[in-house]
C-alpha positions in Angstrom: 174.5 60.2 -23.6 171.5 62.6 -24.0 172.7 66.2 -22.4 169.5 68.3 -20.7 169.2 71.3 -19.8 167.3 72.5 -16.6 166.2 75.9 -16.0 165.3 76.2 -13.5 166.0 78.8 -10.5 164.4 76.8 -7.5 168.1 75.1 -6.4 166.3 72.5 -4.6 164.0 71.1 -7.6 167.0 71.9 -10.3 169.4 69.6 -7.5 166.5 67.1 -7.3 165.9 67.2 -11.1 169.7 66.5 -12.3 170.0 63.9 -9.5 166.9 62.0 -10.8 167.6 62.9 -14.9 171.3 61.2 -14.1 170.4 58.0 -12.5 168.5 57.1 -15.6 172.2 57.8 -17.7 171.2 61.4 -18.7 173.4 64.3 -18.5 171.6 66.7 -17.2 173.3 70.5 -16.3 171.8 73.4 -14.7 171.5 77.0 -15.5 172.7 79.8 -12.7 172.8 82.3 -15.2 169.5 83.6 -15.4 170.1 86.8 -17.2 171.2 84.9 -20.5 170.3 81.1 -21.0 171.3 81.2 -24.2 175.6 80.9 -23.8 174.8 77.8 -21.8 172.6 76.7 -24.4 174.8 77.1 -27.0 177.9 75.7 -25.5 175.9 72.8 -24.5 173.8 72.0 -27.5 171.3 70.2 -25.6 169.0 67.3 -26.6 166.4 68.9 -24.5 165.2 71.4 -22.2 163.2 71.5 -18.8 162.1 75.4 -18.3 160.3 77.1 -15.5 157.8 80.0 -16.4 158.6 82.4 -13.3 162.7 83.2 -13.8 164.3 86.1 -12.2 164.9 88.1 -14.8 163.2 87.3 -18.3 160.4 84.5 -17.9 160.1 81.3 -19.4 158.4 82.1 -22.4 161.1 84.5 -23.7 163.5 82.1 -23.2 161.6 79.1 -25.2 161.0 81.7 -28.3 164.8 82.1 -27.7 165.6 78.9 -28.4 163.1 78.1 -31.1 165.5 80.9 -33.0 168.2 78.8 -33.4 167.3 74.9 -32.3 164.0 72.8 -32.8 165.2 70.5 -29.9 161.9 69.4 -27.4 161.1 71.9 -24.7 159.4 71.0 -21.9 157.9 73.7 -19.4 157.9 72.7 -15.3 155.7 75.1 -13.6 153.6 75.8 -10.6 151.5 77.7 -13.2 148.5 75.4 -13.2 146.0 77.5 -15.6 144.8 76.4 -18.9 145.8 79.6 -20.4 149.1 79.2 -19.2 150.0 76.1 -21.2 148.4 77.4 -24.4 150.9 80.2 -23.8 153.7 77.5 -23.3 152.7 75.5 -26.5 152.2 78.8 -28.6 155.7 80.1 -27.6 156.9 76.7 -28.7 157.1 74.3 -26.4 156.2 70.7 -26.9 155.1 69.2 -23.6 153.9 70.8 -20.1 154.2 69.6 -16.1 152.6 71.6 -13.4 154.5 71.4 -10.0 154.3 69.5 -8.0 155.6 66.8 -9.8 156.1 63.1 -10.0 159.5 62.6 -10.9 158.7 59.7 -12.3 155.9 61.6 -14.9 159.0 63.8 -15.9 161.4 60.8 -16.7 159.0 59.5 -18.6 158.1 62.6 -20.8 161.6 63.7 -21.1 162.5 60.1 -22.6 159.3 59.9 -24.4 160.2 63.2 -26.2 164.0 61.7 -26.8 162.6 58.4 -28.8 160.2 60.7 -30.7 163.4 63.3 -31.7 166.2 61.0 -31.9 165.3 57.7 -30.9 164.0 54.3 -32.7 160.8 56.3 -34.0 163.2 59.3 -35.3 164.9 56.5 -37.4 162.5 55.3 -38.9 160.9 58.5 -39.7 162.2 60.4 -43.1 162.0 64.2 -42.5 159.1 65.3 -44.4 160.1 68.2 -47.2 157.4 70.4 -49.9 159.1 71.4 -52.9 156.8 73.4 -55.8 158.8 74.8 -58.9 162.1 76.6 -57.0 159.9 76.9 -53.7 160.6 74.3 -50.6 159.7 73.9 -47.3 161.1 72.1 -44.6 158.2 71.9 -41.5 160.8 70.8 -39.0 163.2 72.7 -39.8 161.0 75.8 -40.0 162.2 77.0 -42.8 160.9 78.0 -46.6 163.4 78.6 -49.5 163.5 79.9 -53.0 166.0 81.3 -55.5 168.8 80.7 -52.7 167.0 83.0 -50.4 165.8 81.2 -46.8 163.2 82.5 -44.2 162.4 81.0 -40.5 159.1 80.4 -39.3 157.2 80.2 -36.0 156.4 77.0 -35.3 152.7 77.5 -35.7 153.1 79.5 -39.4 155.3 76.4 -40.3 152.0 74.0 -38.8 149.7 75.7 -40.7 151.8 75.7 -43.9 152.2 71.9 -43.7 148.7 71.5 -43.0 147.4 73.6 -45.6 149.8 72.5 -48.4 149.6 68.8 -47.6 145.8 69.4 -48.1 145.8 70.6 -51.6 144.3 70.7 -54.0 141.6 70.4 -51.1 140.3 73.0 -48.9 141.8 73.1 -45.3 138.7 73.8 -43.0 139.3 75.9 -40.1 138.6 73.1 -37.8 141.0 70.7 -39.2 143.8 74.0 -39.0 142.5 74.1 -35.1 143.3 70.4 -34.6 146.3 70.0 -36.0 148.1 73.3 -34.9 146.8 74.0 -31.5 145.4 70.8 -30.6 142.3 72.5 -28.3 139.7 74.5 -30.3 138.6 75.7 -27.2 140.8 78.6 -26.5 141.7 79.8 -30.0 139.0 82.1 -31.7 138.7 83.1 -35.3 141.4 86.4 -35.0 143.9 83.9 -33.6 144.2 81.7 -36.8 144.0 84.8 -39.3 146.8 86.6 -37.7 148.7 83.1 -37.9 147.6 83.2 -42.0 148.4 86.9 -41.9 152.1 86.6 -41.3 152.4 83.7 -43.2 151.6 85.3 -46.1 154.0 88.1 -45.7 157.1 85.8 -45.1 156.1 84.2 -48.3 155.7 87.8 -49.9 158.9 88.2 -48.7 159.9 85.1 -51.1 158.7 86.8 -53.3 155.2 84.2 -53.4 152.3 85.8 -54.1 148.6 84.7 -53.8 149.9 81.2 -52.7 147.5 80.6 -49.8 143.5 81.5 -51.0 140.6 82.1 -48.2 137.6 80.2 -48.8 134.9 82.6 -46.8 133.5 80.7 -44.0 135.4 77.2 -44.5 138.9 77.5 -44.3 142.1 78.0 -46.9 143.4 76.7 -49.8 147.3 76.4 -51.1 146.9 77.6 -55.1 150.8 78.2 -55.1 152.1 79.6 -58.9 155.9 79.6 -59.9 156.4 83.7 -60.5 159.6 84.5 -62.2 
């Protein structure tokens, strides 16, 4: 049985939540302690997570970057927080879906089982993890992880998008707009700065590999991986 974990400090919509996530054979727990999630996370080990944005102490977004530090399981933000800048927020601190109250209950049944088949379910099975190995470097985009020479770094979950993206590409050029697509999925919010930042700290944790020069700019079109085994 899939476990889920709501947080969510409304009692009434938590209650109403577990009552309707258990009569479809989910095992669904709630959080009281809103000062730190993360012992009930751990002890739990949930398959997934419904999180409010406007928590007593820390809000939702610390909580979901939280997380993303030590589980890739599917997050999915519940909030009266109806403003499109407010789910950009939610998907750029990694979440995967996003529900403004009110709610159908139904809509969240079916999201929360719809991201269970894609995890775990018939499509997980059928879907091989996808891994990038060059020379002694690999990459692991759902993981989140890079390695080389037995030392391993974490990524966002946008620097590991944009490194899928832009090695799967090569030898090709990445355009911007494709990077846009694929990472944030609306161009409409996300300005030039926000992508080179992204690049920007990319870069470093691969520095930090001790990979240099690996991803190239190509001025006014985009990026380009031109990755070279140093010793």
């Amino acid at each position: 049985m899939e476990k889920i974990l709501i947080v969510e400090d409304d009692p009434k919509i938590a209650t109403l939540l577990q009552d309707y996530l258990r009569r479809y054979n989910l095992d669904a727990h709630i959080t009281t302690d809103f000062d730190d999630v993360m012992p009930l996370f751990e002890e739990l080990t949930p398959h997934l997570v419904l999180l409010d944005i406007n928590l007593p102490k820390y809000d939702g977004y610390f909580w979901c970057r939280k997380i993303r530090e030590v589980s890739v399981c599917p997050i999915i933000f519940i909030s009266a927080r109806d403003g499109e800048l407010d789910q950009v927020m939610a998907l750029e601190n990694g979440a995967d879906d996003y529900i403004t109250k009110p709610f159908s209950y139904q809509v969240v049944i079916a999201k929360v089982r719809a991201q269970l088949r894609r995890v775990y379910g018939d499509f997980a099975n059928q879907y091989q993890e996808p891994e990038f190995h060059e020379g002694t470097l690999s990459f692991y985009p759902l993981k989140f992880t890079i390695e080389r020479a037995g030392k391993t770094l974490e990524l966002s979950k946008n620097e590991a998008k944009l490194l899928e993206v832009i090695w799967r590409t090569a030898p090709n050029v990445a355009n911007r707009d494709l990077l846009y697509e694929e990472i944030w999925d609306e161009v409409t919010f996300i300005d030039d700065n926000t992508l080179s930042v992204n690049v920007a700290r990319l870069r470093k944790k691969l520095l930090d590999l001790g990979v240099k020069d690996s991803i190239k700019s190509v001025r006014g079109y985009g990026y380009q991986w031109v990755y070279k085994e140093e010793s």
